[in-house]
Structures are given as C-alpha cells and as structure tokens.
BAMARSE-800215 format. One line per 8 residues: number of its first residue (from 1); for each residue x, y, z of C-alpha. Coordinates in steps of 0.2 Angstrom, whole numbers, plus 2048, in hexadecimal, padded with zeros to 3 digits. Example, Ala and Ser with C-alpha at 12.3 -4.5 7.8 and 13.67 -1.06 7.14 Angstrom:
2
1	83E 7EA 827  844 7FB 824
//
This chain:
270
1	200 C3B E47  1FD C28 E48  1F2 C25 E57  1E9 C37 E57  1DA C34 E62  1E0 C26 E6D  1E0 C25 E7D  1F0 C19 E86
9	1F3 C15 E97  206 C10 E9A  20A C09 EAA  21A C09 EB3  21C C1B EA8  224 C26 EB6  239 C24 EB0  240 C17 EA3
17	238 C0D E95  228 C10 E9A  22A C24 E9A  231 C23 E8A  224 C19 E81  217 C27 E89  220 C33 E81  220 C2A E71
25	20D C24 E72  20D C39 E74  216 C3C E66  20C C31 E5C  1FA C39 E62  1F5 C30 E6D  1EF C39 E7F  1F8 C30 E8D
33	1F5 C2C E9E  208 C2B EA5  203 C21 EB3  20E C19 EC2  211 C1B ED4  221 C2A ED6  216 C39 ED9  228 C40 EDE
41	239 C3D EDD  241 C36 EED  250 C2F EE8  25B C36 EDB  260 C26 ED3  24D C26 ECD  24B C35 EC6  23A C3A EBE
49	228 C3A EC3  216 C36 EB9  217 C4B EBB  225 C4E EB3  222 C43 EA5  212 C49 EA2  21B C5A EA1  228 C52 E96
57	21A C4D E89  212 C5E E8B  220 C68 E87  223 C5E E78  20E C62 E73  209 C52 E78  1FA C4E E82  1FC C44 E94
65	1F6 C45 EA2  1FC C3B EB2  1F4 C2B EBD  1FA C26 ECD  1F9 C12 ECC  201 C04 ED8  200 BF6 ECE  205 BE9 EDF
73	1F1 BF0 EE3  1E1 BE9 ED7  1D7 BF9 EDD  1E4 C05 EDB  1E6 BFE EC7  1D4 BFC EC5  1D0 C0E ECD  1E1 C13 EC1
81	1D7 C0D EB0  1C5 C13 EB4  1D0 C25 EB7  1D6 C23 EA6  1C4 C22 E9E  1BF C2E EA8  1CB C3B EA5  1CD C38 E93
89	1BB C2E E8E  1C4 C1F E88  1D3 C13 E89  1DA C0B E76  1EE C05 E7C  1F0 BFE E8D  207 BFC E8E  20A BF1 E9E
97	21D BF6 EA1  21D BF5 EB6  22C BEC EBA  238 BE7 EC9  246 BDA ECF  24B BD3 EDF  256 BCF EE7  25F BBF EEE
105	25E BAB EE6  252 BA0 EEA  258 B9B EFA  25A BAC F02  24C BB6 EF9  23E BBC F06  22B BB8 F04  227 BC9 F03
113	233 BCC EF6  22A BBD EEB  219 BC3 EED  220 BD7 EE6  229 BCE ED9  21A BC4 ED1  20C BD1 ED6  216 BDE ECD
121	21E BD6 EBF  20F BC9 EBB  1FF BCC EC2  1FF BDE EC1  1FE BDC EAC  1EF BD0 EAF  1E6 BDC EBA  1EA BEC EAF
129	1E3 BE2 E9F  1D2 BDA EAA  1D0 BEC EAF  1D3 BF2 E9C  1CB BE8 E8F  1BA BEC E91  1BE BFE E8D  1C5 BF9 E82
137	1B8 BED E7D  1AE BFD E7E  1B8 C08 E72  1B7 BFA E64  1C7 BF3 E67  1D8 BF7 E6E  1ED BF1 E71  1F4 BEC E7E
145	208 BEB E7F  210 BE2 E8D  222 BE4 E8E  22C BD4 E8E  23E BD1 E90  24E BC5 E89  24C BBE E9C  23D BB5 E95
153	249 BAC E8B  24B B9B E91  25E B95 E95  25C B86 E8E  266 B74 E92  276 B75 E9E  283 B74 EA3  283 B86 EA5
161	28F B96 EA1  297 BA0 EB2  28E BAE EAA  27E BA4 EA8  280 B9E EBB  283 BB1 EC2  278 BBB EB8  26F BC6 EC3
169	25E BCE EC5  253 BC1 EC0  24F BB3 ECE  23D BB5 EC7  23C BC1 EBB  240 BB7 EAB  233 BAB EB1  228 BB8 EB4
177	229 BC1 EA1  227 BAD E9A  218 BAB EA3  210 BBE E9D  218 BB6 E89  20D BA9 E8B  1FE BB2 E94  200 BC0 E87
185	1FB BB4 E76  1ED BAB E82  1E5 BBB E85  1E7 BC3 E72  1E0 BB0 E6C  1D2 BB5 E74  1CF BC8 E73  1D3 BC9 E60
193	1C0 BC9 E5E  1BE BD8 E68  1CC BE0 E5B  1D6 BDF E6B  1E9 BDC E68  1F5 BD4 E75  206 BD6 E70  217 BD5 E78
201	226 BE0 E77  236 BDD E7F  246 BE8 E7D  253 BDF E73  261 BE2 E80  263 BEA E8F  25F BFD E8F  267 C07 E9E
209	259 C0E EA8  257 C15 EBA  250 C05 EBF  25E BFB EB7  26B C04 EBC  263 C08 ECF  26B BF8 EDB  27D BFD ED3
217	27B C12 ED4  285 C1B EDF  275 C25 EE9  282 C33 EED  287 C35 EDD  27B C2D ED2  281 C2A EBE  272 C31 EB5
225	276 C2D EA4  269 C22 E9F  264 C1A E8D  253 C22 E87  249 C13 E80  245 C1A E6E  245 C08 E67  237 C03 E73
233	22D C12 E72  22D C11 E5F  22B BFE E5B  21A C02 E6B  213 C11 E5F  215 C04 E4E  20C BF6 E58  1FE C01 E5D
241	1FC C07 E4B  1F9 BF5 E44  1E6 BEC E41  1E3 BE4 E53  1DC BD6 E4B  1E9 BD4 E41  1F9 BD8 E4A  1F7 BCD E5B
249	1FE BC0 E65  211 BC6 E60  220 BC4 E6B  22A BD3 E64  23C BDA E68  23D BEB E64  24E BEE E59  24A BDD E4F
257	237 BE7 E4D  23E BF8 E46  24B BEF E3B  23D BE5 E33  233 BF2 E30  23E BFC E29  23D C0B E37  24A C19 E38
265	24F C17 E4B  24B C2A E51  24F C31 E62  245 C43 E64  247 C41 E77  257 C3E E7B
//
C-alpha cells in the first residue's frame, strides 16, 4: 500500500466525490478522517453520512474514522484539523472537496446566498489549508489537493452559444474554482520549501452525484443511481504518492491524469 502510515483529512467526504476519494485514500493506506457536516441522513436524495463511509472503508479493511466539520464556520474547521492530530498524531493530505451552487442570476440572487456560496466554495479551502500546514510543516511535509472544475474554464470572447447563455449552476461557482486555480499555485510557490505540494484536481466532465443530481430529484421517488468517482479517487491516491517538492502547483483533470500515466481505470467500489 502506497500511503501506508499517512494520515488524510478529506472534507466534503460524507456522499460523492469526496467519499470516494476517502475510500481510495483508504485503499491506498492511508488512515482517513471522512469529515463533513451529515451526521444523518435527512433526505433521501442525499444519501450517506461521515458514519457510513467510515463504515464503508472499514468493511473493506481500511482505516477511517469520522469528523464533524462545517466548513461556512473557521472554528468548526480549525477544531475539525486539530481533531485530526489528535486522533491519529499527524495530518500528511489535506483534499478540500466542499462544494455547493445557488440559485438564481445576478439580479435575483439573495445576499445570503453570496456569502454561502463564496464562504463555502472559496474561503473554506483557505481556512482548511491556514489551519493544516503547520502539521503538516510538523510532519516534514505534506499534499494538499483542492478539487477544481471545467467551470474554472474561462468562456472566452462573445457572442455567445444559447447553451453558453443558459448553462446552469454556476453564477459564481466557475469564478470561484478560477480564484482557488490561482490561489492553489501561489500557495504551492511558496510551501514547496516545507515539501508542501498544492495541487489541483478537477474531474474531466460531469460526474452524477447526489449533489449534482439534487435540485432535479424527484424527493418521493428519488433516482439513486449515481456515478462512483473512481477516476478522481485514483488520479488523488497518484498525486499524493509524488515528491511534494516536486509534483506541485499542477492544475490536473483527472481522466487526462490516469491516461498519462498510463493507469488501468479500476472501480473496486462500485
């Protein structure tokens, strides 16, 4: 096992992409602190908890153990990491995976809807890395893997598509994951003396998740097929492997990743 004796904190871990790559980080040896705010399930659209995760990387002989974090709150996240070191002595991968979209355009958002999206999507990855480089620091190094996405993709010059015009879900999303891109490489400038990587990781298309599928779910009678996101959770596991020094300051997709590389895709969790 690749990462046998490391210890990772994935945020935004309880369903999704950031369950699977827990459950990858697991696979690979790494002890993981599956670490968001569902402590239950409330709504069957959602399904999934930090609980049952853990339980999910348990059963398959991993080691986990669950965190309760609310990354709109700085103390919850910094209480969140020191429980990490804690619990399991260190902290080596920090994956910043929190994510959410809201509604409306820019005429009809609410305020309160700004200040979630930006807290959650943008500030929360500052305040999970300020609270987890000097472990890291203290460990004698560490990788940290924010996860991007195509919405950071800039549209470029009009005139416009229909398409491009309509597309939903990301009043300030893509903004957002541009601004952690470019945070990201100013931060692993930076760290790489500590032997602290900062990489980013985007998937290179949509994946069907709960939280992607939620607004359009039928509550009643919710469609739980889902994707599993094996492609994230293995390109994660290869990044984490690599020399920090070395591998850092990369804006990575993930299929583009394992092609390159020339890694078997693999799906023992589906």
């Amino acid at each position: 096992m690749s990462l046998d004796g490391q210890v990772a904190l994935v945020a935004g871990a309880s369903r999704g992409i950031g369950a699977d790559i827990a459950k990858y980080l697991a696979e690979a040896g790494a002890n993981v602190a599956v670490a968001a705010r569902t402590t239950e399930q409330k709504d069957p659209r959602l399904p999934g908890t930090i609980h049952s995760v853990v339980q999910e990387i348990k059963d398959a002989g991993g080691e986990a153990f669950p965190v309760v974090i609310n990354m709109r709150d700085p103390e919850s996240i910094r209480s969140a990491v020191q429980e990490v070191v804690d619990t399991a002595g260190r902290l080596d991968i920090l994956v910043n995976n929190a994510a959410i979209f809201v509604p409306g355009n820019l005429e009809t958002v609410q305020e309160r809807h700004i200040n979630l999206s930006i807290e959650v999507n943008f500030r929360s990855y500052i305040l999970a890395m300020r609270e987890a480089v000097p472990h890291m620091r203290a460990a004698g190094g560490g990788h940290i893997v924010n996860i991007s996405s195509v919405g950071a993709i800039p549209l470029g010059p009009g005139p416009y598509t229909e398409d491009q015009q309509n597309r939903a879900g990301d009043i300030f999303y893509g903004a957002e994951k541009i601004g952690l891109e470019h945070f990201s490489q100013r931060q692993a400038a930076m760290l790489q003396k500590d032997n602290i990587s900062v990489n980013v990781l985007s998937p290179e298309g949509g994946v069907r998740t709960p939280g992607n599928k939620y607004a359009a779910n039928d509550r009643d009678n919710p469609d739980l097929n889902f994707e599993v996101a094996d492609d994230m959770g293995q390109a994660t596991v290869w990044i984490c492997e690599q020399p920090a020094q070395q591998y850092t300051g990369n804006i990575l997709f993930d299929k583009p990743l394992l092609r390159e590389q020339g890694i078997e895709l693999k799906g023992p969790f589906r």
